[in-house]
DOKEVEX-849862 format. One record per residue (C-alpha): residue number from 0; residue in three letters; x negated, y negated, z. Coordinates in steps of 0.05 Angstrom, whole numbers, plus 5000, padded with zeros to 4 digits. Layout:
NUM  ala  X  Y  Z
...
END
This chain:
0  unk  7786  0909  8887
1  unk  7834  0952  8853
2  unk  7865  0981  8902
3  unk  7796  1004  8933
4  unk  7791  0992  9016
5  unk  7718  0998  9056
6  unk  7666  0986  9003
7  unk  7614  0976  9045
8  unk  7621  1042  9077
9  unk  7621  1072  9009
10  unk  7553  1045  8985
11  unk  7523  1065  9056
12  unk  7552  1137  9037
13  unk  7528  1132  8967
14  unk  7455  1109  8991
15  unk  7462  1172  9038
16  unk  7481  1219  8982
17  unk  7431  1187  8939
18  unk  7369  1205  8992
19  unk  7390  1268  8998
20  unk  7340  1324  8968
21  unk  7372  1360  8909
22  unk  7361  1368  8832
23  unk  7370  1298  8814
24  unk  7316  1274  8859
25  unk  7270  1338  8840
26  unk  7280  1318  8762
27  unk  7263  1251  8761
28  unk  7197  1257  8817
29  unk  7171  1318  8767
30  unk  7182  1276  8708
31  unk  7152  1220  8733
32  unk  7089  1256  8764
33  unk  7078  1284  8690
34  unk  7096  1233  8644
35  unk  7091  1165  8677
36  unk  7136  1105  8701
37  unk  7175  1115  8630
38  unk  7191  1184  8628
39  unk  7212  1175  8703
40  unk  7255  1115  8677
41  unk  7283  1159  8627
42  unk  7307  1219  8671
43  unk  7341  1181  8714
44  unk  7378  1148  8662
45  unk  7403  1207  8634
46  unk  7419  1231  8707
47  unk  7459  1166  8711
48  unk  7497  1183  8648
49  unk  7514  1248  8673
50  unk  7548  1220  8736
51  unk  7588  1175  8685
52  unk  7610  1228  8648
53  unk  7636  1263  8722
54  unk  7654  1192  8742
55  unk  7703  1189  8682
56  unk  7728  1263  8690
57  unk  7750  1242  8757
58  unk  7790  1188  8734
59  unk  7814  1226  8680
60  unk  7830  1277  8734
61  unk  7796  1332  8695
62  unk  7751  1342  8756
63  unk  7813  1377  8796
64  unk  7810  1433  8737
65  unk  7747  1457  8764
66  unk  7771  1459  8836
67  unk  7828  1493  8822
68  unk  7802  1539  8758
69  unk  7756  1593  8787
70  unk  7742  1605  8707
71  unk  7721  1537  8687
72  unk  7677  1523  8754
73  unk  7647  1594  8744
74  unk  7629  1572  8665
75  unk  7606  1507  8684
76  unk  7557  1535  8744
77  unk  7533  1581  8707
78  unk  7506  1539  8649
79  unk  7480  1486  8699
80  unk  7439  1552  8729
81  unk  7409  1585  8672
82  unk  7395  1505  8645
83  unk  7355  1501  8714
84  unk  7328  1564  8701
85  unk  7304  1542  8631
86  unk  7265  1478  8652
87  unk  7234  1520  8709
88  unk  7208  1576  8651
89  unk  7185  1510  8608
90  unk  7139  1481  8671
91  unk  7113  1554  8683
92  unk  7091  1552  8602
93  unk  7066  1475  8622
94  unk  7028  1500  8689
95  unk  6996  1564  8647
96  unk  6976  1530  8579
97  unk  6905  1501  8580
98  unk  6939  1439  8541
99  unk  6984  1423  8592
100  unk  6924  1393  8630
101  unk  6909  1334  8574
102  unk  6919  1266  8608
103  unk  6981  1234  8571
104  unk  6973  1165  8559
105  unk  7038  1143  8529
106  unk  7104  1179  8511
107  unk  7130  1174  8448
108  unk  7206  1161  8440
109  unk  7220  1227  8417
110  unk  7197  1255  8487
111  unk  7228  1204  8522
112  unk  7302  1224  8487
113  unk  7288  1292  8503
114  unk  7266  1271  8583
115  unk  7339  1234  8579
116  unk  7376  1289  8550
117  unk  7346  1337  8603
118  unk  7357  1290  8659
119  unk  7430  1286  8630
120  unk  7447  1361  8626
121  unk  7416  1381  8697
122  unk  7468  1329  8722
123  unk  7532  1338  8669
124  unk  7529  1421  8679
125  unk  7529  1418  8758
126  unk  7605  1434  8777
127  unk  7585  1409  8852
128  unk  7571  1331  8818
129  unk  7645  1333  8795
130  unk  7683  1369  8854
131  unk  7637  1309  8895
132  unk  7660  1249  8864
133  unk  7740  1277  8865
134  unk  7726  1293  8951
135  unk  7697  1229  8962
136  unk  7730  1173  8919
137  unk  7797  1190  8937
138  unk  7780  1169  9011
139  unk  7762  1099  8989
140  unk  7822  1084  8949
141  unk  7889  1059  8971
142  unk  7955  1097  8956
143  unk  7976  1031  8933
144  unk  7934  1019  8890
145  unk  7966  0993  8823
146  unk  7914  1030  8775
147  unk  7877  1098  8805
148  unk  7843  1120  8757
149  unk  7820  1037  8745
150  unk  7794  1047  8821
151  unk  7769  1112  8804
152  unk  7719  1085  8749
153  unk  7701  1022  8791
154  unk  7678  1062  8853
155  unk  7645  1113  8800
156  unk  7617  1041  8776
157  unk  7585  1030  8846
158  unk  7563  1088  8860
159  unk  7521  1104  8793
160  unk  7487  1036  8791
161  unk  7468  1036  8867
162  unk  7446  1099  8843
163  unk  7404  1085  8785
164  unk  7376  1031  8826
165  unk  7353  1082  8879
166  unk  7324  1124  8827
167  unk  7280  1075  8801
168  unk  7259  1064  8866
169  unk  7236  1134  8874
170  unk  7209  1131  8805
171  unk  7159  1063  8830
172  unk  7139  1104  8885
173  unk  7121  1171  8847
174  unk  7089  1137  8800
175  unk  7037  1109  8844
176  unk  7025  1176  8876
177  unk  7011  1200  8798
178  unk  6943  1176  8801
179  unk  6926  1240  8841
180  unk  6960  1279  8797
181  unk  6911  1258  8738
182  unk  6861  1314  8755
183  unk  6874  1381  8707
184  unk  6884  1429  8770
185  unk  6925  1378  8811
186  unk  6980  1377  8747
187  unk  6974  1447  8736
188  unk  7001  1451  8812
189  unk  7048  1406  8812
190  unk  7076  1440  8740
191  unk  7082  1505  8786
192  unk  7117  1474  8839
193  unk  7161  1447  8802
194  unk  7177  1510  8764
195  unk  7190  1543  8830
196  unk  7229  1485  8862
197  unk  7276  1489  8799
198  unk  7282  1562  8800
199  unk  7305  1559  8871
200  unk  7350  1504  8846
201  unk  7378  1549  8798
202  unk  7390  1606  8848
203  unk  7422  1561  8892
204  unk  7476  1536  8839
205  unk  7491  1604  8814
206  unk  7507  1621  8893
207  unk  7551  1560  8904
208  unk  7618  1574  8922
209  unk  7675  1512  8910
END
C-alpha cells in the first residue's frame, strides 16, 4: 500500500522496538504505578503523539536535518536530557514529601493533561525517536513508490497505533501490580526508583552520539 513492500516484517520490528526497555516504557509503567489505569492511559497517549509529530517530520524530511546538523541534534538532545532530568528532580520531591504517600483515588483532568503533555515531551525532545523512524521506514518503502512521504505517514500510521496498543497493554498489566504499590513506603520506593531510572535516562541521552 503506497508504495510500502513487507508489512508484516515491519509490525514484527515495530512490536520488537516497542518491548524494548527505554524512556517510553519507563514513563508510562511510573505513571501508571502512581496514578492509576488513567494516568497510564494518558502518558502513553501523549508518547503516541510525540511519535506522530517524528512520524510527520520524517515525511516532511525534517528528520534528515538532525542527522546531518550536529547543531540541531545537539539542541534537541540536550532539551530531551535536562527534560529527563526535570521529571527525575520532580519524583525525588514526590519520594521525599510526606504527601506524596496519600492514596489517590481519581485524577482530575488537569493532572491527566499535564501526565499527556509530559508523556509527549519525553518522546517529541528525543533526537534518537526521529533519526529512528528516518533509518527504519525507508527500508520498507519502494523506490517506486508514487507518494514517499504518503508511505512515510502510513508506516508512521502502523507503527504508532501497534504502538499505542502495546502501551496499553503494559499499562493493564502495571496497573494490576499497583495494588502493591498502595502502601506509603512501597510508593515512596517506587517514586525513588523512578527518579533514578530517569536520571540515568537523562545521562544516557546527553551521551548519545548520532
Amino acid at each position: 500500500m503506497f508504495g510500502t513492500h513487507d508489512l508484516g516484517l515491519f509490525v514484527v520490528t515495530g512490536l520488537v522496538l516497542n518491548a524494548t526497555p527505554g524512556v517510553d516504557m519507563a514513563y508510562t509503567v511510573t505513571r501508571t504505578l502512581q496514578h492509576g489505569g488513567r494516568g497510564g492511559i494518558a502518558a502513553a497517549l501523549g508518547i503516541s503523539a510525540g511519535c506522530a509529530v517524528h512520524a510527520s517530520a520524517a515525511a516532511l524530511g525534517l528528520a534528515a536535518l538532525l542527522a546531518t546538523s550536529a547543531l540541531a541534534f545537539t539542541a534537541i538532545k540536550w532539551a530531551g536530557a535536562a527534560y529527563l532530568l526535570w521529571l527525575a528532580v520532580a519524583m525525588t520531591r514526590s519520594a521525599v514529601s510526606p504527601g506524596a504517600t496519600a492514596e489517590i483515588s481519581a485524577q482530575p483532568a488537569a493532572d491527566l493533561r499535564r501526565i499527556f503533555v509530559q508523556g509527549f515531551l519525553t518522546n517529541v525532545l528525543n533526537p534518537k525517536v526521529a533519526l529512528f523512524f528516518m533509518a527504519l521506514l525507508p527500508q520498507f518503502i519502494g523506490a517506486e513508490a508514487p507518494n514517499k512521504p504518503l508511505a512515510f505517514l502510513f508506516l508512521g500510521g502502523v507503527f504508532i497505533f501497534n504502538g499505542t496498543l502495546f502501551l496499553f497493554a503494559l499499562v493493564a498489566l502495571a496497573h494490576r501490580l499497583r495494588r502493591v504499590g498502595a502502601r506509603p513506603a512501597v510508593r515512596r520506593t517506587l517514586n525513588g526508583l523512578g527518579a533514578a531510572l530517569f536520571a540515568l535516562l537523562a545521562a544516557r541521552l546527553a551521551l548519545a552520539e548520532r
